[in-house]
C-alpha positions in Angstrom: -8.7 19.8 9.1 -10.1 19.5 5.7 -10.7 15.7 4.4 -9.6 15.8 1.3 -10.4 12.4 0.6 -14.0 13.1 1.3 -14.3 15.8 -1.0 -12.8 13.3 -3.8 -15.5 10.8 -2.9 -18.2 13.7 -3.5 -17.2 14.1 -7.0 -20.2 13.5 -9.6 -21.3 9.8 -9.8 -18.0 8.7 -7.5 -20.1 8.0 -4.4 -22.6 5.9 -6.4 -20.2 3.8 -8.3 -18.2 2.8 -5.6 -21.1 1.9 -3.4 -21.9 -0.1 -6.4 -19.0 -2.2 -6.5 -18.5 -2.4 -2.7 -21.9 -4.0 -2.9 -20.8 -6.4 -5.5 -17.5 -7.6 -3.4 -19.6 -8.0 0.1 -22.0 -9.6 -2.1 -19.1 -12.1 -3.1 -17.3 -12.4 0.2 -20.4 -13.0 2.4 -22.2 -15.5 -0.4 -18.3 -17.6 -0.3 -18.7 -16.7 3.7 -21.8 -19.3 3.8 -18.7 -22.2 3.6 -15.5 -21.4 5.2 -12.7 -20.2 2.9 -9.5 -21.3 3.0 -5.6 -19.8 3.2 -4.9 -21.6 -0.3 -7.9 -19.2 -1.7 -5.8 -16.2 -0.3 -2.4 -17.3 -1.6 -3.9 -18.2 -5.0 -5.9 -14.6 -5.4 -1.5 -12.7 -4.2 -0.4 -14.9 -7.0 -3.2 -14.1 -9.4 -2.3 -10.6 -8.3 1.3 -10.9 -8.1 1.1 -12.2 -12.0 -1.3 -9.1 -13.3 0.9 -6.6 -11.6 3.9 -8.2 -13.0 2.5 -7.9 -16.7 1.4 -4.9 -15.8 4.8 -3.6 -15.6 6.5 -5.3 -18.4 6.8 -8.8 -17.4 5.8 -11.8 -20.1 6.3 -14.5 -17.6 3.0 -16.5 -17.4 0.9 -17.6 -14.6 1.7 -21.2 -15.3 5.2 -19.8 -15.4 5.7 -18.1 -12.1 3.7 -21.4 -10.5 6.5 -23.3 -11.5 9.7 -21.7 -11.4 8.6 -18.2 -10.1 9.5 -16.7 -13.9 11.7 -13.6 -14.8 12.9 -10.9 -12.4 9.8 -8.9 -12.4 7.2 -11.5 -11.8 9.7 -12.6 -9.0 9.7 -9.1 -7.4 5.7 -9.2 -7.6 5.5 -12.6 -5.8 8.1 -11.4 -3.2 5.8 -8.3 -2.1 2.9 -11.1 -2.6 4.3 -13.1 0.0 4.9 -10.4 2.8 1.9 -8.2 2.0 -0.6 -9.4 4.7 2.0 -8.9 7.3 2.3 -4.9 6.9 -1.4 -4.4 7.5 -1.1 -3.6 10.9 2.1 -1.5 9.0 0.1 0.6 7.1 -2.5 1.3 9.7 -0.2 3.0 11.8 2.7 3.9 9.9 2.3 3.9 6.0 5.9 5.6 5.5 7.5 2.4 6.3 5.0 -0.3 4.9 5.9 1.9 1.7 9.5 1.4 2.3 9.2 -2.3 3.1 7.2 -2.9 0.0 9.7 -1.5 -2.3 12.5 -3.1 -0.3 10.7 -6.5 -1.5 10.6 -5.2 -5.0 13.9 -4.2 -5.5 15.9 -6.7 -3.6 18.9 -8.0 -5.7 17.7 -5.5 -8.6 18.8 -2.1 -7.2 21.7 -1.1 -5.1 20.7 -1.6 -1.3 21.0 1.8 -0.8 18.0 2.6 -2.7 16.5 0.0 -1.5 12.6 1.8 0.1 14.0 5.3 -0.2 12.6 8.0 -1.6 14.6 8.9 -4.8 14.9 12.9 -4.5 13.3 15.4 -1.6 10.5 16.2 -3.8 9.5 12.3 -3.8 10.0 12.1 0.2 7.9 15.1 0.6 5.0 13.6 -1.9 5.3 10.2 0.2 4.8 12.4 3.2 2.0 13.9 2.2 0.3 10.6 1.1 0.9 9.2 4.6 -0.5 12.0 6.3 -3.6 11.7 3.9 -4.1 8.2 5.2 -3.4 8.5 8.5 -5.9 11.6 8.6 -9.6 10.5 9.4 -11.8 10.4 7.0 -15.5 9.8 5.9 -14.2 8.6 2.6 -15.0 5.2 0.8 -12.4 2.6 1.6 -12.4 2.2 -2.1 -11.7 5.8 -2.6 -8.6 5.7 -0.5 -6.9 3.1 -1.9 -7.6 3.9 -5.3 -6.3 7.7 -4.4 -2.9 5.8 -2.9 -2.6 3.5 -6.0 -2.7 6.5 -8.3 -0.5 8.5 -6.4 2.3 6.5 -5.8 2.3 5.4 -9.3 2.0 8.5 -11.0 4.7 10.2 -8.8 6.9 7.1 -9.3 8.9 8.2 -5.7 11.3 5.3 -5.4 14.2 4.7 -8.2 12.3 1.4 -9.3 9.1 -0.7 -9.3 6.8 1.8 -8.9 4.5 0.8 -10.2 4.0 -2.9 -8.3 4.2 -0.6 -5.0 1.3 1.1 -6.0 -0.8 -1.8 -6.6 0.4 -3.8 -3.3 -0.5 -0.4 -1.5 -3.8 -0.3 -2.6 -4.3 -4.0 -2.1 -3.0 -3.6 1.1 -5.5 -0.6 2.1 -8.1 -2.6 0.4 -7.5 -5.1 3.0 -6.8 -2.9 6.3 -9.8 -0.6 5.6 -12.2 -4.1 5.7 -13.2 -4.2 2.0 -11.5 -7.3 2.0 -10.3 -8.7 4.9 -8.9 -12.0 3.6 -7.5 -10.3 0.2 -9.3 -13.2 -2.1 -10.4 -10.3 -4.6 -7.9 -9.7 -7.1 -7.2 -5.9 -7.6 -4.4 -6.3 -10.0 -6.1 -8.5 -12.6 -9.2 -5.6 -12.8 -6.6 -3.1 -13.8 -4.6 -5.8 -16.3 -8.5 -6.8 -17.8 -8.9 -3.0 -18.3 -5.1 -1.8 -19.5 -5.7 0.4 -22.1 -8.0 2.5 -20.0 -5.8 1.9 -16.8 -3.1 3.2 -18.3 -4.9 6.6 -19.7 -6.8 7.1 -16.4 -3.1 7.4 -14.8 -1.6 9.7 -17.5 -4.9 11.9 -16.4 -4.7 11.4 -13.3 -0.8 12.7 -13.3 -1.7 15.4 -15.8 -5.1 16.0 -15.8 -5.8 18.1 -12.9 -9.2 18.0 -10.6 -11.0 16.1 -14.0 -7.8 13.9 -14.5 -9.0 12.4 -10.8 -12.7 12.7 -11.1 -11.5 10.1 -14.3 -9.1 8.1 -12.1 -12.1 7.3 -9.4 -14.4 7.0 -11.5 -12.1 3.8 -13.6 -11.4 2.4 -10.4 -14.5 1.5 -9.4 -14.8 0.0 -13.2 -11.3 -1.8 -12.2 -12.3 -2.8 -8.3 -15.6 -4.9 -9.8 -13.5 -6.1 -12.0 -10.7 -7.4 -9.7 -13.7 -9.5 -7.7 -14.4 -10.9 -10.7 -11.1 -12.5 -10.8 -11.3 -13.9 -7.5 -10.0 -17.6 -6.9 -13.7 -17.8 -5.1 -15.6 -17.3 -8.7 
């Protein structure tokens, strides 16, 4: 069987700059690792996250905002896929269709009509969920950082379920980020690398939907750019 993801991660200067920034976030995580990190550093980095990818979708509650009263409906879906997220790694090892489902279920609840709710929207979106699945259940000698930026982009450029597409894609890949071992405890904060770089996260998609084989040689070659920056954010800084 061909590993696709592999042959993404040989791509010109991909290899390189993810081994780059994976060395940056184990150089964060084992430095923090000296003292013993704590639960309320992973809760704060899911609602650091939970805040970017609510902006990052339209939402203009603050941080201070959702702290206090959870803010408006988006930032409220974002902190309800916060809250559950760690629980679907062992999901999303073994069966990413329904850690996909579950997440959007989070999303959407009360938003979209609960037969919606974690279902693909047409065939052709069930199919491309399909296909992703198999792609990350396949093995691979692939980056971790490769695969989740590959599942990120994908979901959120084929925008499969009827809503909230786009804080699916970002839990996914925090999720992956987490069950591959790039960040076991999830104190980097993925989310806030891609709101810090919007402007370019948002063309690197629209390339990566449109842009054929360059389109994702661009997309990899961001993330990378966006996963440095997400450690950056972390509560541990």
């Amino acid at each position: 069987m061909t590993d696709a993801l592999s042959r993404l991660a040989g791509l010109e200067g991909v290899a390189s700059a993810m081994a780059a920034t994976r060395d940056g976030i184990d150089a964060l995580l084992r430095d923090r690792g000296l003292r013993r990190t704590s639960p309320d550093e992973t809760a704060e980095s899911l609602l650091r996250g939970a805040h970017a990818s609510a902006v990052l979708e339209g939402s203009d509650s603050t941080l201070d905002a959702i702290r206090a009263d959870g803010g408006g409906p988006m930032a409220q879906a974002a902190v309800r896929v916060s809250t559950e997220l760690l629980s679907l790694v062992p999901t999303v090892k073994t069966s990413p269709l329904q850690a996909f489902a579950r997440l959007h279920t989070l999303a959407g609840k009360g938003v979209v009509d609960d037969a919606d709710l974690g279902r693909p929207r047409d065939a052709a979106s069930a199919a491309r969920l399909r296909d992703l699945a198999a792609t990350l259940s396949a093995p691979t000698e692939a980056p971790a950082l490769v695969v989740a930026a590959v599942a990120h982009a994908d979901i959120a450029t084929a925008g499969p379920f009827v809503s909230h597409n786009g804080l699916v894609a970002r839990a996914v890949e925090r999720l992956l980020l987490v069950a591959r071992g790039v960040d076991p405890t999830s104190l980097t904060v993925p989310e806030a690398g891609h709101l810090a770089l919007r402007r370019e996260y948002e063309s690197n998609l629209r390339g990566y939907a449109t842009g054929g084989a360059s389109g994702v040689h661009a997309w990899l070659l961001y993330a990378a750019e966006a996963f440095a920056k997400g450690a950056e954010s972390s509560p541990l800084r």
